[in-house]
Backbone bond lengths (Angstrom), bond angles and torsions (degrees), N, CA, C in turn:
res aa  C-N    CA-C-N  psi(-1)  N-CA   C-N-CA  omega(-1)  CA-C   N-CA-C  phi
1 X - - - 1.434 - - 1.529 108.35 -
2 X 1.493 113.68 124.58 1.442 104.82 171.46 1.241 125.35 -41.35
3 X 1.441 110.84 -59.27 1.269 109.43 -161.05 1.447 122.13 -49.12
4 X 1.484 123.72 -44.19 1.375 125.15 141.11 1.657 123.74 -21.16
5 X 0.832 130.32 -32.81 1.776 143.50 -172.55 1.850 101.03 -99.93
6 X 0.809 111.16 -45.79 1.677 141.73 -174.95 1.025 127.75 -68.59
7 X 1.101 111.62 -78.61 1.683 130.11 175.67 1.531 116.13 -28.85
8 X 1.628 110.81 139.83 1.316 114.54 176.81 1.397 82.22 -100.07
9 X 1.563 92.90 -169.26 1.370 135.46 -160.51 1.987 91.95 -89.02
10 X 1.511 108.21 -51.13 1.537 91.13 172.22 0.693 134.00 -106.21
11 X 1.645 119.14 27.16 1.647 126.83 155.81 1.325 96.27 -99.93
12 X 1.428 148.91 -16.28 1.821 137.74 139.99 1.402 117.32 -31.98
13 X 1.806 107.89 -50.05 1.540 116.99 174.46 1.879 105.27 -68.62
14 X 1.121 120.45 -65.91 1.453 109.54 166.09 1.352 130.23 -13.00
15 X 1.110 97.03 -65.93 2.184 123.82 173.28 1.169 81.32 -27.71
16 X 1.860 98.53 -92.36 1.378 115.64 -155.49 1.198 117.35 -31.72
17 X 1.606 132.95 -51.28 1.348 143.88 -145.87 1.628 87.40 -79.21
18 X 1.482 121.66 -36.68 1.392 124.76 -161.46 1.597 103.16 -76.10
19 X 1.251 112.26 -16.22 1.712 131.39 -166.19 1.748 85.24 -81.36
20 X 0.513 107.32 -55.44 1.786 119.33 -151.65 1.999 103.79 -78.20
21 X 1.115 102.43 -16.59 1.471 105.02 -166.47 1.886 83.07 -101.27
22 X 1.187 123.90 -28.82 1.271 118.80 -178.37 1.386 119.00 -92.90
23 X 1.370 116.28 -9.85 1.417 112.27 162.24 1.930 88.81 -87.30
24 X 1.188 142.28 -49.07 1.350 108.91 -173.50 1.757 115.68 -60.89
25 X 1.033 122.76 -18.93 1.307 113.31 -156.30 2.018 96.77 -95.87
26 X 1.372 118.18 21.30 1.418 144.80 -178.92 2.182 89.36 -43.06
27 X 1.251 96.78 -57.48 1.491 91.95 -161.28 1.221 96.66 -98.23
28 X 1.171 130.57 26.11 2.293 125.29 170.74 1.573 94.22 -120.59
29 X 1.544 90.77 144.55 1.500 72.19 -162.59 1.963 89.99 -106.70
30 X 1.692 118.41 -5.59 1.080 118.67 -178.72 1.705 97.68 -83.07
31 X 1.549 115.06 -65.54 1.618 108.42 176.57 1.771 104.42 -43.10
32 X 1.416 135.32 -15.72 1.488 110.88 -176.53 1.427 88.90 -89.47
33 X 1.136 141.32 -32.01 1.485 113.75 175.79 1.448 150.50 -71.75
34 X 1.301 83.33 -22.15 1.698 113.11 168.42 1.534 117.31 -79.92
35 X 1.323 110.43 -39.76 1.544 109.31 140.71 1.373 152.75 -22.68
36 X 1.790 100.30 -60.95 1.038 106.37 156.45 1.172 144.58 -101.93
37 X 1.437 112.11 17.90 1.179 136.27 125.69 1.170 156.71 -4.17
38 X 1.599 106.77 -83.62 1.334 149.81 98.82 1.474 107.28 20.42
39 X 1.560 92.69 -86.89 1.502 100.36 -168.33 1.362 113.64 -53.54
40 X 1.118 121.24 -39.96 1.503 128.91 -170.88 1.706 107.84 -71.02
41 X 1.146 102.73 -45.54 1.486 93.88 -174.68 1.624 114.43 -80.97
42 X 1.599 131.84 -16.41 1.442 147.61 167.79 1.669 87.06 -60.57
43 X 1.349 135.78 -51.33 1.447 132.28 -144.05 1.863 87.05 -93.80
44 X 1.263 132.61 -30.42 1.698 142.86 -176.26 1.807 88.51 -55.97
45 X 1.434 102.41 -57.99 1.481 114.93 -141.91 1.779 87.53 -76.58
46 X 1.110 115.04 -42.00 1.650 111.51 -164.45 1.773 89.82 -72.78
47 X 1.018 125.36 -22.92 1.796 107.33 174.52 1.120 121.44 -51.23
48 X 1.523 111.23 -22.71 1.889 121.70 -166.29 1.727 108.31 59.13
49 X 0.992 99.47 29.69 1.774 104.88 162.86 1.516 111.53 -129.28
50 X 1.821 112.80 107.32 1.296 120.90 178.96 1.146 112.37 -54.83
51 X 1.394 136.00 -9.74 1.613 127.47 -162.24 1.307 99.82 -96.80
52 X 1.607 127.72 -12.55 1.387 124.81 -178.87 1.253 106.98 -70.66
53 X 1.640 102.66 -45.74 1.434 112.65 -175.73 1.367 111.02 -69.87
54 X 0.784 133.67 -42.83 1.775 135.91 176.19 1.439 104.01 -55.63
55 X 1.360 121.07 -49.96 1.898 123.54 176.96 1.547 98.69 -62.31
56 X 0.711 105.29 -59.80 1.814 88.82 -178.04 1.421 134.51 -61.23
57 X 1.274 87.71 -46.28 1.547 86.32 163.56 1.483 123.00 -78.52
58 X 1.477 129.35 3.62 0.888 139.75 165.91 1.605 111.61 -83.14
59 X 1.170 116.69 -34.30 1.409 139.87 150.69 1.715 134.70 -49.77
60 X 1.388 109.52 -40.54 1.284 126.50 172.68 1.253 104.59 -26.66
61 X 1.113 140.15 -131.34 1.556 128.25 174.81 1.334 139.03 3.90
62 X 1.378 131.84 -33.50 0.996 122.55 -170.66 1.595 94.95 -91.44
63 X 1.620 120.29 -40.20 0.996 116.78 -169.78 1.457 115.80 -85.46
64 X 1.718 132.02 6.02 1.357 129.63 159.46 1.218 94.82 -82.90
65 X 1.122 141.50 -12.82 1.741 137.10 -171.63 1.680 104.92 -67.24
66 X 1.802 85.43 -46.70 1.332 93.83 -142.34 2.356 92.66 -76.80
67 X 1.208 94.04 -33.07 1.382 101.63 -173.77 1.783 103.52 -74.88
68 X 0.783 123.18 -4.65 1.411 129.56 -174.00 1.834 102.48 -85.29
69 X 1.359 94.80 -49.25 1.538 114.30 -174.77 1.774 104.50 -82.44
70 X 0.978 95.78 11.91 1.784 103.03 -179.88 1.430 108.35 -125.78
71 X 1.150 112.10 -22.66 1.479 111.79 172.31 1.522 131.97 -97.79
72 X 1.710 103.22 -7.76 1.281 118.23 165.00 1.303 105.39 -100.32
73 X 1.111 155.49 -2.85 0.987 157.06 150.20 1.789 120.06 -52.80
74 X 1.655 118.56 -82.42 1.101 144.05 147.36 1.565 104.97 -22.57
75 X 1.471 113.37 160.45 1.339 129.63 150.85 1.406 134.37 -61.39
76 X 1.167 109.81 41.16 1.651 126.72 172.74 1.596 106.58 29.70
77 X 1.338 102.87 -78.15 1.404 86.00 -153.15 1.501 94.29 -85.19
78 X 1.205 139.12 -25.91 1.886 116.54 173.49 1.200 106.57 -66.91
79 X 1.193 140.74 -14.36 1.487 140.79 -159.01 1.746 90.02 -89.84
80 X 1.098 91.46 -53.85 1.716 105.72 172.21 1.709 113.73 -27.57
81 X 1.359 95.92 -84.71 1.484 116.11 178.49 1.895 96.87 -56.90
82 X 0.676 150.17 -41.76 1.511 130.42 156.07 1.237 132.15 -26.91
83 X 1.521 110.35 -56.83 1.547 139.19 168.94 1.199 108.36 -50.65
84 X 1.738 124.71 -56.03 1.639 106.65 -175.31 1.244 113.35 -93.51
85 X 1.826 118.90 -12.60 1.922 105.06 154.77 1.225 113.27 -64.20
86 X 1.160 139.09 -8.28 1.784 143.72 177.66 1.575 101.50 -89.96
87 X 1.277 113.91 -22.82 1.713 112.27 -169.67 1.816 89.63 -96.57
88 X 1.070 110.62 -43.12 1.329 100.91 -177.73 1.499 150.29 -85.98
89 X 2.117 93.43 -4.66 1.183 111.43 140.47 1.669 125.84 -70.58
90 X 0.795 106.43 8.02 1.644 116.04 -165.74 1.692 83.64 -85.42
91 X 1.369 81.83 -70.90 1.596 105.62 -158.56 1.574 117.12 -51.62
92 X 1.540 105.83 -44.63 1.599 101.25 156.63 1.566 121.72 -51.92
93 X 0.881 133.65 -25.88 1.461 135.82 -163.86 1.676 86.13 -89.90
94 X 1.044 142.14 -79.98 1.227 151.53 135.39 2.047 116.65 25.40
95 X 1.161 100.46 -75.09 1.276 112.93 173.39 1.360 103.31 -60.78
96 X 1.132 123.34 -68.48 1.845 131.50 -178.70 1.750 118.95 -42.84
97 X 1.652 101.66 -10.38 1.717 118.50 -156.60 1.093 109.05 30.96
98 X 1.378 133.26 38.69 1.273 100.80 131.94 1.878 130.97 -83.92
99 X 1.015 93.31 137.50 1.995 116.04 -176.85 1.457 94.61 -52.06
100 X 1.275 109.06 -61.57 2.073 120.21 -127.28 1.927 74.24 -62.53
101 X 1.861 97.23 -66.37 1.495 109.63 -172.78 1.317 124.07 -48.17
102 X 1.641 118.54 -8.19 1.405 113.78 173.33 1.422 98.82 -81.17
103 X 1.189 120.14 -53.52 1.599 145.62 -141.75 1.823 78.31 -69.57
104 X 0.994 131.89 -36.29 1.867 122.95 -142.48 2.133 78.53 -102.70
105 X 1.460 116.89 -31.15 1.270 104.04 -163.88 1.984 106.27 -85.03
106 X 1.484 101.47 -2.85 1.703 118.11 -170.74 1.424 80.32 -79.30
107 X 1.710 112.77 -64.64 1.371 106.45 -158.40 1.576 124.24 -61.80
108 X 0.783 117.56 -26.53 1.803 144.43 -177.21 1.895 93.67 -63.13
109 X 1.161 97.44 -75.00 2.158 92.49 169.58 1.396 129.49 -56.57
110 X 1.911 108.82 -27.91 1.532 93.88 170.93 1.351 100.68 -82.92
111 X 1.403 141.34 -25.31 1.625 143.17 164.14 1.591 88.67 -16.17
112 X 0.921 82.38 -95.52 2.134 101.16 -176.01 0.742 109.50 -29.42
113 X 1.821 120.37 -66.18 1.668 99.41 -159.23 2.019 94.98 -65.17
114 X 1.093 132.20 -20.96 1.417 96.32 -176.22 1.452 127.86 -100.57
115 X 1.608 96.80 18.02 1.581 103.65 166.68 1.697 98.56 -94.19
116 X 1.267 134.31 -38.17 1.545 117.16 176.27 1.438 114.73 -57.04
């Protein structure tokens, strides 16, 4: 994962800050989406490849649709707490730079999200 290779020091602080606003937003179920959101596109931008950022945000919509319709579905709030141990294995792998271990902890959460 780039961002692991990539990442400054205050898009690490970004992450983090983005980590922390998504464990509060545990019981909203609109602030948890925008959150992780957030997170995804802070982690696009720290790769230093504009095309991540352009796919996602080209993405934005379809994929609050799609997570919206996944979270009313599921048990909200364990489904929840799934989502930010999946964001925060990311993020360890991430912080540590290692790539391979980000890249294997990305794939492991989209696993999930496309078995729910």
């Amino acid at each position: 994962m780039l961002a692991a290779q990539y990442g400054t020091e205050d898009d690490f602080s970004r992450l983090r800050m983005e980590m922390e606003k998504l464990h509060e937003a545990l019981g909203n179920h609109q602030q948890f989406i925008i959150h992780v959101t957030c997170f995804h596109l802070i982690l696009a931008q720290s790769s230093g490849n504009p095309l991540y950022v352009l796919l996602l945000q080209a993405l934005h919509v379809p994929l609050e649709k799609s997570m919206t319709a996944d979270l009313f579905i599921h048990s909200i709030s364990e489904h929840r707490k799934q989502i930010i141990n999946a964001h925060q294995a990311i993020l360890d792998k991430v912080f540590q730079r290692d790539a391979a271990g980000a890249r294997e902890a990305m794939m492991a959460y989209l696993s999930s999200a496309i078995m729910h």
